[in-house]
C-alpha positions, 0 to 999 in steps of 0.5 A, spaced: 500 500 500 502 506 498 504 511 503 503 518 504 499 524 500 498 524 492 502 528 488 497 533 488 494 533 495 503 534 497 503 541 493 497 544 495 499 542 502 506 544 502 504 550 499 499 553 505 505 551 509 509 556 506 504 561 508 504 559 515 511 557 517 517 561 515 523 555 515 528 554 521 527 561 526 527 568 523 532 573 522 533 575 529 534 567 532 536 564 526 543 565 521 538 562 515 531 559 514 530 551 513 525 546 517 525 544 524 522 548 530 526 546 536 530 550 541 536 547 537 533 549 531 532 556 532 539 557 534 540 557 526 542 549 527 536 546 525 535 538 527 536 537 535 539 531 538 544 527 537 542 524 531 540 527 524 535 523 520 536 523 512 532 519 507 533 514 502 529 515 496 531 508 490 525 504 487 528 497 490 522 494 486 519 495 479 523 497 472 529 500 475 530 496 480 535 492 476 539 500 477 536 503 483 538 497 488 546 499 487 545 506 489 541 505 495 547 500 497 553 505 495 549 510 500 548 505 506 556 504 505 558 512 505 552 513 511 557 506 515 564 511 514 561 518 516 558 515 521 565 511 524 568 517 523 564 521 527 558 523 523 555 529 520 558 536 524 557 530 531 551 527 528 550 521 527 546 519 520 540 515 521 536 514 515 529 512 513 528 509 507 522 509 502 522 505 496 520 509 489 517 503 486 520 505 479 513 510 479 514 518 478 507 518 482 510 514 488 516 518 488 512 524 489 508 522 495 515 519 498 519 525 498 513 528 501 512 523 506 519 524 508 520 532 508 513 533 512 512 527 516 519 525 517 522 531 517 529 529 514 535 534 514 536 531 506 533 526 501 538 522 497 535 518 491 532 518 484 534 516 478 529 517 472 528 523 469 521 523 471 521 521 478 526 528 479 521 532 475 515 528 479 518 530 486 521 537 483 515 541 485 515 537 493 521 539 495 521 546 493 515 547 496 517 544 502 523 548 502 527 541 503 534 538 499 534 533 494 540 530 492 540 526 485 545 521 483 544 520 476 546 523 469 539 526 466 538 531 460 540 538 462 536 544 461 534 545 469 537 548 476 533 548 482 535 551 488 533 545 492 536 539 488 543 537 487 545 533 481 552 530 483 550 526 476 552 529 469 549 533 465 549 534 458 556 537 457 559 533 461 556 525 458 552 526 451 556 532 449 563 528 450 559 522 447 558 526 441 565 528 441 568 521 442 563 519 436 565 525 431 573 523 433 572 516 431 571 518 423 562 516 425 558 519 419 551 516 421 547 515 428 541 511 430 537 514 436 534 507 440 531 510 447 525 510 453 519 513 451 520 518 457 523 526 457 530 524 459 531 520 452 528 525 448 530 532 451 537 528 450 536 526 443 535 533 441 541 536 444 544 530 440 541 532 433 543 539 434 550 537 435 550 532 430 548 536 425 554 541 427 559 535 427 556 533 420 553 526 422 547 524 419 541 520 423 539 516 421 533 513 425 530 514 432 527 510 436 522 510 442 519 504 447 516 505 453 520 504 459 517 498 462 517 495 455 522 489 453 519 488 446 524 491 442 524 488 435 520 491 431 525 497 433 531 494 431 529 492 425 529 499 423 536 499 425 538 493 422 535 496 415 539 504 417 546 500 417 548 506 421 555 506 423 552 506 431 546 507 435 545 512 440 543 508 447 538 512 451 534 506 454 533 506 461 532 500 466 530 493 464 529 495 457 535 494 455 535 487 457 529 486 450 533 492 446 540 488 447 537 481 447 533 484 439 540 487 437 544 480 438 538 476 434 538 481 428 545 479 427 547 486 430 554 486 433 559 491 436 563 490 429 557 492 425 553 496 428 556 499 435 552 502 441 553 507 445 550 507 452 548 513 457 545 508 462 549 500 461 554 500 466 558 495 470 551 493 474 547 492 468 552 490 463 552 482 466 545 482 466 544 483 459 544 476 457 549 477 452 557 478 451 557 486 450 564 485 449 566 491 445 560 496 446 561 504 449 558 506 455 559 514 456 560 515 464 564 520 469 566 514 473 568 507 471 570 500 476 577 501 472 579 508 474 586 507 476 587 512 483 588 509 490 582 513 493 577 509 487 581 502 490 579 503 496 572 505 495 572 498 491 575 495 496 571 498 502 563 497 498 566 489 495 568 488 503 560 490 505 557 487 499 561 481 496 567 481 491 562 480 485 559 487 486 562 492 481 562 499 482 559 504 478 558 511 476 550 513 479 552 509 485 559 513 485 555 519 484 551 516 490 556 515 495 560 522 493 553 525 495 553 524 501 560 526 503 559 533 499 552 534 504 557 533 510 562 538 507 557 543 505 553 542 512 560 543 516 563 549 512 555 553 513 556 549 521 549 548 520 544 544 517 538 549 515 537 549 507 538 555 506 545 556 510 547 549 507 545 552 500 550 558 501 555 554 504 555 550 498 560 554 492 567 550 492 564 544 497 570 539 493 571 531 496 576 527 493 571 521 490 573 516 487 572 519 480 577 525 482 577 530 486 568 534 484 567 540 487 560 543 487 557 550 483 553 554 488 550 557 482 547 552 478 547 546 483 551 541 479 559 539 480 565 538 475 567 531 473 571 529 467 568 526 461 570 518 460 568 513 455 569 506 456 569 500 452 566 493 454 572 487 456 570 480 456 570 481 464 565 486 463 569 492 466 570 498 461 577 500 458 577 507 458 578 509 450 577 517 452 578 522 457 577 529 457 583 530 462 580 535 466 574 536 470 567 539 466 565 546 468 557 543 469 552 547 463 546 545 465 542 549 460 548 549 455 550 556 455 556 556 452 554 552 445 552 556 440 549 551 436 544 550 442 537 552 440 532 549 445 526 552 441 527 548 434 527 540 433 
């Protein structure tokens, strides 16, 4: 049974309690405004006691179970070391967790839930582009904070939301330029019929037609479709040079098993993917030796701060569980909250938002550091290739950390308003 108040029920709630409470004290007992009302929280700390309660918001169930499962794990193992260390500001994490259930709906009515019934400081979670845009409107009327861990299609800054995933400079973008880099002169676009893989696709055929590549075909299924046949036999009559992968979830499993039976292959008709990692590469039920995935982190990185993360997530979970990048970006973001909580010495949103320009962790990608304008972080761009392992070779690199252009500013051939 689903818990909490429907969407639409959260936000008319949420905003006839904007009208009544002013957050976290006023300006003569507060250094900034964010929930709470104890006496502690009115000396500008907002959250009383020896604890402070975060919420943990990944769908362990439905369609994006098979991704979700690994960021709910990353962000257990990330609460285990901070709270080892002495937690947050003296604080020990405790957490309550909330399954998303892969709907944009449930999404909605659990961040509700847990920012005006739990009253947690931070929600961490999420990971369609549906979901965020579902609890978008919630957590700005709630004046809370959400941190999202995936890479999503750009074009959006919420003074509530952290994206510690990339944007589209810092994944598509690079893609791209990797693609025009390989000689590629025709691209298929094969996606889930959502706004992640469309608004991306846009911004692809943008930008192809600025590096002269041709596309070819474009396709959509649903997201909790696994029939991808007739699709691929589109693909198979385009012959492009690559394919484009914006698929999300499970559906991967029936786009990929379709491409094998069409006698596609990594020789023929590569893939590159923005969703594939080292979670889901094992479980496509194919050998995706030789395929691409564009991402900010892979398993392979070489750095002794991403050995011991590996070692430390394998030492909680298993040797056979890999790391990869939204689970990195999941982890990362929980120690970026801690350090911009501790640079503002407190816990109120606003007070955390101030604090948070230049807030860097040394992650197992590298060293990020967060944008106080827009809310994102600087990460390096990689493309990796599948080995017979199931790990990604890393064939290119940006080298330096990608400054986060979230509405894609500095690109002139940018047009949001034309196809």
């Amino acid at each position: 049974m689903r818990r909490g108040r429907t969407p639409g029920g959260a936000i008319a709630t949420l905003a006839a309690l904007a009208l009544l409470v002013s957050a976290c004290g006023d300006d003569d007992t507060s250094d900034a405004s964010g929930g709470g009302g104890s006496e502690e929280a009115s000396s500008g700390i907002c959250v009383d006691g020896d604890t402070v309660e975060l919420g943990f918001l990944n769908s362990t169930s439905g369609v994006m179970a098979i991704s979700e499962q690994t960021v709910r794990d990353s962000l257990m193992l990330a609460t285990e070391e901070i709270n080892a260390a002495g937690g947050i500001l003296g604080k020990q994490i405790e957490f309550i967790e909330e399954d998303g259930q892969s709907e944009p709906t449930v999404f909605a009515e659990k961040i509700n839930k847990l920012l005006t019934e739990d009253e947690v400081a931070a929600v961490f979670g999420g990971w369609t582009s549906a979901s965020r845009k579902a609890m978008l409107p919630v957590v700005e009327g709630a004046n809370g904070l959400l941190f999202y861990p995936v890479q999503y299609e750009g074009l959006e800054a919420s003074e509530n939301i952290y994206y510690t995933g990339a944007t589209t400079n810092q994944q598509i973008i690079p893609a791209m330029d990797f693609l025009a880099s390989e000689g590629v002169e025709t691209l298929f676009l094969a996606g889930s019929d959502y706004v992640f893989p469309r608004t991306a696709n846009k911004i692809i055929k943008q930008y192809a037609a600025e590096l002269g590549i041709e596309i070819v075909g474009e396709e959509y299924v649903p997201l909790d479709s696994d029939d991808w046949t007739t699709q691929v036999a589109k693909i198979a009559a385009a012959k492009p040079d690559f394919v484009f992968n914006t698929i999300n979830g499970s559906s991967n499993v029936g786009f990929i098993k379709a491409y094998y039976e069409a006698g596609l292959g990594a020789d023929n008709s590569p893939i590159i993917s923005v969703s594939i990692a080292e979670e889901e590469a094992p479980a496509m039920g194919e050998d995706l030796t030789g395929q691409f995935a564009a991402w900010n982190y892979f398993q392979s990185i070489d750095s002794p701060t991403n050995t011991t993360f590996i070692e430390a997530f394998q030492g909680e979970y298993g040797a056979d569980r890999p790391t990869s990048d939204p689970m990195e970006a999941a982890y990362t973001s929980l120690y970026l909250y801690k350090g911009m909580v501790e640079k503002a010495e407190s816990f109120c949103v606003d007070a955390v938002n101030a604090a948070s320009d230049g807030v860097s962790f040394d992650a197992p990608e590298g060293t990020v550091t967060v944008d106080g304008d827009n809310h994102h972080i600087a990460k390096v761009g990689l493309i990796g290739q599948i080995n017979e392992d199931n790990q990604f070779d890393i064939v290119w690199s940006s080298e330096e950390p990608i400054e986060p252009d979230p509405f894609l500013e500095g690109y002139d051939w940018w047009d949001p308003n034309s196809e």
